[in-house]
C-alpha positions in Angstrom: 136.2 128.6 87.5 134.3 125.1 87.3 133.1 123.7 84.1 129.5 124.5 85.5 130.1 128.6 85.7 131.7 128.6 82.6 128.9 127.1 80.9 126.2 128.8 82.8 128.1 132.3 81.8 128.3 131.2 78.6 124.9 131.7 78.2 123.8 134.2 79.9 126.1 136.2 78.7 124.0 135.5 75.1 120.7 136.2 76.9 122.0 139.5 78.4 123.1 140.4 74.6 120.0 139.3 73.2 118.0 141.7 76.0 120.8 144.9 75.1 119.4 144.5 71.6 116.2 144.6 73.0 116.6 147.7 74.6 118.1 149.8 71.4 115.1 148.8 69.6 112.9 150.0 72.4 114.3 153.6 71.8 113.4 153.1 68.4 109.8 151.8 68.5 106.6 153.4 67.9 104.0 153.5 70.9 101.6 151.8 68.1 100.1 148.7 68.0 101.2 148.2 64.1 105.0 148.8 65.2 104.7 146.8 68.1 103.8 144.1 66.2 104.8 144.6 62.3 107.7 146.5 63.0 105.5 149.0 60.7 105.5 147.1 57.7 109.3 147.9 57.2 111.7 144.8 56.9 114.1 144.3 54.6 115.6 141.3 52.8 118.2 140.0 55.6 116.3 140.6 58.4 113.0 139.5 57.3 114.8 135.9 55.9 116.7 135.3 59.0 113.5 136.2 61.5 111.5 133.8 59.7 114.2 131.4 59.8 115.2 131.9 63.8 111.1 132.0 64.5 110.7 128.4 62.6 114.2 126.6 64.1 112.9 126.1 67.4 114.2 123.5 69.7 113.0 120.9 67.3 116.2 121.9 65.0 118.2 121.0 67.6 116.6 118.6 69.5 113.4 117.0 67.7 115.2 116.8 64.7 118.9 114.8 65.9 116.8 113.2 68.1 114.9 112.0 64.9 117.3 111.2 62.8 119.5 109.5 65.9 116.5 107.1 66.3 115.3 106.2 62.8 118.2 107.3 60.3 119.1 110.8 58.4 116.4 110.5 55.9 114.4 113.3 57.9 116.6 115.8 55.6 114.9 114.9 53.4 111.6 115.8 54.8 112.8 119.0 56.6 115.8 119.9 55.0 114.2 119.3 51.2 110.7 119.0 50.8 109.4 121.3 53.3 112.0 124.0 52.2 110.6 124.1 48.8 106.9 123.6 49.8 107.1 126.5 52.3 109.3 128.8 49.9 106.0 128.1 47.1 103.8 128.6 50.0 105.3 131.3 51.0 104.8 133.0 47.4 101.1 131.6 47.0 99.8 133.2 50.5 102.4 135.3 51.6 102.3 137.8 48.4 98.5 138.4 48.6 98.5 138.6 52.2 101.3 141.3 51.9 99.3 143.1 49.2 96.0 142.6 51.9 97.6 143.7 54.3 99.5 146.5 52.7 96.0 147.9 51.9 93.9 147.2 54.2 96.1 147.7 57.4 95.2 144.3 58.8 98.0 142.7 61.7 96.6 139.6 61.9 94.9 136.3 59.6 91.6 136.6 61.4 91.8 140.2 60.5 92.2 139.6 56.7 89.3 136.6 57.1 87.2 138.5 59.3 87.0 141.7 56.9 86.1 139.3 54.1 83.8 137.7 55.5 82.1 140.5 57.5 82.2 138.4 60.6 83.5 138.7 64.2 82.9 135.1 65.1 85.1 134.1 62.2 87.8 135.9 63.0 87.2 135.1 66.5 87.1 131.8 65.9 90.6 131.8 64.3 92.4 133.5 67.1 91.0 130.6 69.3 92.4 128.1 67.0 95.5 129.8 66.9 95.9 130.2 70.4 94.6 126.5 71.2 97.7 125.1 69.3 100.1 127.8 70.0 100.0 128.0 73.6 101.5 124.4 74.5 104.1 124.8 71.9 105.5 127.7 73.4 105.7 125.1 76.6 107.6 122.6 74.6 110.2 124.9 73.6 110.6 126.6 77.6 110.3 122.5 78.3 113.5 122.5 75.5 115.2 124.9 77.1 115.2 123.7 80.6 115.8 120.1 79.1 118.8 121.4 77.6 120.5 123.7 80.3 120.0 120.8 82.7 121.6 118.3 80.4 124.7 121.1 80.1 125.4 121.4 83.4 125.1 117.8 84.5 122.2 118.7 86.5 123.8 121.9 89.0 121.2 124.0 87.3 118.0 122.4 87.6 115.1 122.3 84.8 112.8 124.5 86.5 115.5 127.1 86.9 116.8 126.4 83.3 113.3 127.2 82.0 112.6 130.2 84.2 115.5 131.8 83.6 114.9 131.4 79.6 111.6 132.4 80.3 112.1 135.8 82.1 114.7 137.0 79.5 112.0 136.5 76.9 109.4 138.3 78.3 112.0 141.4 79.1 113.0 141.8 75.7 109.4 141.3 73.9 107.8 143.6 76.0 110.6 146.1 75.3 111.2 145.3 72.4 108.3 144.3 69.9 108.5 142.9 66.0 111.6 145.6 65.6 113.5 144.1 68.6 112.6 140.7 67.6 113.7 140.7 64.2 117.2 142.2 65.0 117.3 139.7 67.4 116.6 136.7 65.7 118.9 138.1 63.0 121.9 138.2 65.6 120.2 134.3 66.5 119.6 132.8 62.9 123.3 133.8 62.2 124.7 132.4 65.6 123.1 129.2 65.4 123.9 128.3 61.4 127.5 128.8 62.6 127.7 127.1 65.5 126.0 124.2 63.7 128.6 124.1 61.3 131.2 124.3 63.9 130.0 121.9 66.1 129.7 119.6 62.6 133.2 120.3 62.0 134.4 119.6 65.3 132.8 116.2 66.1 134.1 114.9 62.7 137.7 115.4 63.6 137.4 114.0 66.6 135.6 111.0 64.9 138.4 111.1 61.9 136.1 112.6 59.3 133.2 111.9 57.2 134.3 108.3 56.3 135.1 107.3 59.6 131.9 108.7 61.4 130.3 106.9 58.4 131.7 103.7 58.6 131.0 103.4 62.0 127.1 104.3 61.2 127.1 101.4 58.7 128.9 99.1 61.3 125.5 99.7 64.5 123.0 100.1 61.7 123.3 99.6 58.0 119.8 100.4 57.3 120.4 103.9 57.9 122.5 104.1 54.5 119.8 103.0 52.7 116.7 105.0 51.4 113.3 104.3 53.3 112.8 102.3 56.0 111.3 102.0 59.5 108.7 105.4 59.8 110.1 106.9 56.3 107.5 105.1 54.0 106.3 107.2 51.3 102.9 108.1 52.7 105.1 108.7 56.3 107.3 111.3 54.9 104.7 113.1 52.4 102.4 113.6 55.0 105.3 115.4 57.1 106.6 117.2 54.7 102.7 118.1 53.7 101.6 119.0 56.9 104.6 121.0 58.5 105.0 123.2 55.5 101.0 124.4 55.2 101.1 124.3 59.3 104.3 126.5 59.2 102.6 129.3 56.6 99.7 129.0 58.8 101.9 129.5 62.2 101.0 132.9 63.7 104.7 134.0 64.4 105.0 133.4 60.7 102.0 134.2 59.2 102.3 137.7 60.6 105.8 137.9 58.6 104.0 138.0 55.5 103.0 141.7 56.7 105.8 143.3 57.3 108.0 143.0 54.7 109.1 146.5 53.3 108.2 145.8 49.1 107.3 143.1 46.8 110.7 142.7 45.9 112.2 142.2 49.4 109.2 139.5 49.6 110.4 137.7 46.7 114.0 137.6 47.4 113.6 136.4 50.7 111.2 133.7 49.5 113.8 132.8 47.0 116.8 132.2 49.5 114.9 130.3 52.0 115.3 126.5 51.1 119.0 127.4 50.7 119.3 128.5 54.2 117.0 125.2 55.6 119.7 123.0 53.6 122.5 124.5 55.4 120.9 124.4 58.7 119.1 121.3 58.9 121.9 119.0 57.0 124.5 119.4 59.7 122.3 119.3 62.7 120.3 115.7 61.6 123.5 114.0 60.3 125.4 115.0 63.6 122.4 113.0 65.1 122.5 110.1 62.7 126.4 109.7 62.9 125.8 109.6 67.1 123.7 106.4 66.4 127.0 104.4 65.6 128.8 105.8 68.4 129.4 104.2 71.9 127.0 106.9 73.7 123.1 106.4 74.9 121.0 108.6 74.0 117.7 107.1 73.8 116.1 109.4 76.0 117.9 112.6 76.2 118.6 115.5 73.7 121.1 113.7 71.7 123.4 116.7 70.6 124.1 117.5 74.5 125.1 114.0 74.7 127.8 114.1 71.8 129.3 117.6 72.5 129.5 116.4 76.1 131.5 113.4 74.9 133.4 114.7 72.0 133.5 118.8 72.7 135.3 120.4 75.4 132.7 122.1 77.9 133.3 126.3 76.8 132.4 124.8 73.2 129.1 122.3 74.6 128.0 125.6 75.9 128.2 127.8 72.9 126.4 125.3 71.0 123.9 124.8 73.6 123.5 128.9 73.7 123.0 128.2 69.6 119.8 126.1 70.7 118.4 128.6 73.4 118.7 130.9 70.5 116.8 128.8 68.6 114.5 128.4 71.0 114.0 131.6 72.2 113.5 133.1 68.6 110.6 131.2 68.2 108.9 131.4 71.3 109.6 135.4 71.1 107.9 135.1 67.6 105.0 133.2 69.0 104.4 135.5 72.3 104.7 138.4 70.3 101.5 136.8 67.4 99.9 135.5 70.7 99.4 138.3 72.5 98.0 140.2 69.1 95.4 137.8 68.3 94.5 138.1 71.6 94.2 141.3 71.7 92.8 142.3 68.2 90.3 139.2 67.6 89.4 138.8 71.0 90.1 141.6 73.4 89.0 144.4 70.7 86.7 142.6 68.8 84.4 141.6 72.0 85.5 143.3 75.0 86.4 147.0 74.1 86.0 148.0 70.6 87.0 151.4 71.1 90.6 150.6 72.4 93.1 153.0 71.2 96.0 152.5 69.5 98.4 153.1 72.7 96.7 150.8 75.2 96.0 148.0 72.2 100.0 148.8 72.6 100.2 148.5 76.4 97.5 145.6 77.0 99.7 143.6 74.0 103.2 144.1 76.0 101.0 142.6 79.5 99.6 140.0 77.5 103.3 138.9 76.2 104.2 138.7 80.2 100.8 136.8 81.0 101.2 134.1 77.9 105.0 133.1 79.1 104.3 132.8 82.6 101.4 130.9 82.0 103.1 128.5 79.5 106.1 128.7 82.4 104.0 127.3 84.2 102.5 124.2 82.6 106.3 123.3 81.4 106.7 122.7 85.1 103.6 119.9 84.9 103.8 118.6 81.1 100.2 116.7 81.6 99.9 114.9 78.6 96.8 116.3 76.8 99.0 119.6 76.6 102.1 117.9 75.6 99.9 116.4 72.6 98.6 119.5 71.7 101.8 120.9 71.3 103.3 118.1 69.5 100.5 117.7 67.0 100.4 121.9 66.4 101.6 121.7 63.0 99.3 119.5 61.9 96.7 121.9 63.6 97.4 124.8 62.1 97.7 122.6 58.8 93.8 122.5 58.8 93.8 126.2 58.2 95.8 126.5 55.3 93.5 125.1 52.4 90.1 126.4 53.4 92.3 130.1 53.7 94.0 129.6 50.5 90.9 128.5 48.4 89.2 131.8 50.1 92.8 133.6 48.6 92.1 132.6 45.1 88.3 131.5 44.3 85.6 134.5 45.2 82.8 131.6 45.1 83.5 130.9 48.8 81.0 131.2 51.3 80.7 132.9 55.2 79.7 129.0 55.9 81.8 127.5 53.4 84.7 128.5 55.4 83.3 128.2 58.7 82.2 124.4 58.0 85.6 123.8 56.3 87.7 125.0 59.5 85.5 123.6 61.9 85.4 120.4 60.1 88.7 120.0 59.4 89.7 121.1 63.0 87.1 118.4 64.4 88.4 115.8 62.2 92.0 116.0 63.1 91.1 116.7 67.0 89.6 113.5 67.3 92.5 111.4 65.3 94.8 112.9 67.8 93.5 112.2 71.1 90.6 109.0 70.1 92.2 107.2 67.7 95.2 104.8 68.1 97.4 104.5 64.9 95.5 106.6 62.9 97.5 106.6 60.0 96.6 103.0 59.5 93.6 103.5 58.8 94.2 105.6 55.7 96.5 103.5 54.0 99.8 104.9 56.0 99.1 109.0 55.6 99.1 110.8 58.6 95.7 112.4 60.1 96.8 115.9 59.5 97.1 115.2 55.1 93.6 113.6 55.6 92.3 116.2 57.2 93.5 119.2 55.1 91.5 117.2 52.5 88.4 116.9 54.4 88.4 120.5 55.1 89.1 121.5 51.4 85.9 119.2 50.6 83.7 120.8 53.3 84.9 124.3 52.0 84.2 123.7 48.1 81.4 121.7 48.8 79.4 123.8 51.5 80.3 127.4 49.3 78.9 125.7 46.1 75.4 125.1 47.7 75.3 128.3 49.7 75.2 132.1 49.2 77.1 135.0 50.2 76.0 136.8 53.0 75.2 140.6 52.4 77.7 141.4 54.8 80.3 139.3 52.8 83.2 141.4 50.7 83.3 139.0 47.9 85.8 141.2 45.6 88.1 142.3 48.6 90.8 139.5 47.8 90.8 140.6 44.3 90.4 144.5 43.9 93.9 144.7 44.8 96.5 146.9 43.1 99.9 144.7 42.9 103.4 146.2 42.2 
């Protein structure tokens, strides 16, 4: 059997297991649009942690992130590994608690549900969903771009990007449709699991062929000495703030994870689960950036490839390359799942529902949500194949897009004062702001002292939503007490 089968069977073999669970939780799931999507409200503590952590290690973790640290040095741990654990595990408590108790009575699915009810307004909530879907489809590209990257790079180039991507592409939409949040959290379980191992592994593997920590170290400090010390190039203070900042309040703002603040099955599996998470980050993110610091001092290039391919290539016989490689399609495909899956509702609640058919039952909200999964990836299939650069922007920047969302719906969360136009102005603005620092300004950050646009702009949103609510008044329509007539455990 050639190297090139062996690898290829490698992971389809994975894919084929990741459909089979698929189809057990089809036998299991509801025809209902709340256990399509929320599993119906039912998660527990393990499955719940490692869905949200499979849905957020997408092929950045793998790729992004080595490639990162290969480039400028390992202090992005420190930024992913540290910061943005903690920040995310707060933000997770601050939001994520009162969107579960929201959400727990109220019914809602979605964020421009919760806001839309609020605020007794369609074009809100309508406006959300567009947001949402504005920044989430090209990142569901970048990680079918990932995956075709990756399987290409595996095989040397016998199985081409296109038919890398595709492939990825029509095992996701197989077991989605199936499969829904139920299928989707098993699986991700089965993929978190796979791909903290494999990490580890492929950690413990590389450093003995390189003669262990002090070795792979040593030769680090040999190529590039600045990379043992603290700061440096990119990592300036404001640099790595504005990171940390941004990805953690555009994570909890992320549909695929924003949703997961739904369905968990009781305040205390919420709390737990929020509790473990930085732990798990640590362990996942530590191996995979120092592997791609530790490549940097190594005689391989990989300036412009997916540096982990490179060094298992080199360092890992080919059956192991492809395991590891089948740990980055799962982390891949657990978030694009995730994000296919939050699509296709916000689609279908805030726009479809909300403007098209109002009257929409339950069981073809169910049916049009399974066809809309199997529109959104072919779609996004389809743009990988073209990467124009305006799309490829918008999907690198997403975090700091859905960053703008976060402080105008979290002030909402906690201070009844706000306004119908207060939080209109204050997304719009924010939104506006950060738009036109992406794609009209050239080194942005300069120009406000080293902080990247998406910190700035949370700001200027937070300012247009305290400012604009304190000189207007509440619609009629508006549910000023709805946040806070709640009944907590």
């Amino acid at each position: 059997m050639s190297e090139t089968m062996l690898q290829v069977g490698i992971v389809g073999g994975y894919l084929l297991l990741s459909l089979l669970v698929g189809l057990l939780a089809y036998r299991l799931t509801d025809r209902s649009a709340e256990d399509y999507y929320l599993a119906s409200r039912t998660l527990g503590t393990v499955v719940l942690l490692f869905t949200t952590f499979a849905t957020l290690l997408s092929a950045f973790t793998f790729f992004g992130g080595p490639n990162t640290a290969y480039a400028s040095g390992p202090e992005w741990i420190l930024v992913m590994g540290l910061m943005d654990g903690i920040l995310f595990a707060v933000l997770w408590y601050v939001v994520g608690y009162k969107q579960w108790l929201l959400g727990r009575e109220h019914g809602y699915v979605t964020l421009g549900e919760m806001l839309g009810d609020r605020f007794g307004s369609p074009l809100l909530r309508g406006l959300v969903a567009g947001i949402s879907l504005f920044w989430l489809f090209p990142y569901v590209m970048l990680q079918q771009v990932g995956a075709g990257t990756a399987l290409e790079a595996l095989t040397g180039g016998d199985l081409s990007y296109a038919m890398g991507a595709g492939l990825v592409t029509v095992f996701m939409i197989a077991y989605v449709v199936l499969a829904g949040m139920r299928g989707i959290a098993w699986t991700d379980t089965l993929q978190g699991v796979f791909m903290l191992v494999m990490v580890w592994v492929a950690l413990l593997w590389v450093l003995t062929e390189l003669g262990g920590v002090s070795s792979a170290t040593a030769r680090l400090a040999e190529s590039n000495p600045e990379f043992l010390s603290l700061g440096g190039g990119v990592y300036s203070p404001q640099w790595m703030l504005s990171q940390a900042i941004g990805i953690a309040f555009g994570v909890a703002m992320f549909p695929q994870v924003n949703q997961r603040f739904f369905v968990a099955g009781s305040k205390k599996v919420l709390k737990r689960t929020f509790s473990l998470w930085p732990i798990l980050v640590v362990l996942l993110f530590v191996p995979a950036f120092m592997l791609g610091a530790w490549a940097r001092g190594l005689p391989i290039d990989a300036a412009d490839q997916n540096v982990l391919s490179i060094l298992l290539a080199e360092y890992a016989p080919a059956w192991f390359a492809a395991l590891v490689i089948a740990g980055a399609m799962a982390a891949m495909m657990s978030s694009s799942d995730s994000m296919l899956l939050s699509g296709s509702s916000y689609f279908t609640r805030d726009l479809y529902r909300l403007f098209v058919n109002p009257d929409a039952s339950s069981s073809w909200e169910d049916t049009l949500g399974r066809i809309g999964v199997a529109i959104f990836a072919i779609a996004a299939f389809v743009a990988s194949l073209y990467s124009p650069k305006a799309i490829t922007t918008i999907g690198s920047t997403a975090f700091g897009g859905f960053a703008q969302l976060a402080l105008p719906v979290i002030v909402a969360l906690y201070w009844p004062r706000v306004t119908r136009t207060g939080i209109v102005v204050g997304i719009v603005g924010s939104q506006s702001f950060y738009l036109i620092n992406v794609f009209l300004v050239e080194n942005a950050a300069a120009l406000y002292g080293g902080w990247l646009p998406m910190v700035v702009g949370m700001l200027v949103g937070l300012v247009l939503t305290v400012s604009a609510s304190a000189v207007t008044s509440p619609a009629p329509d508006e549910e000023t007490n709805l946040y806070f007539d709640l009944h907590a455990d």
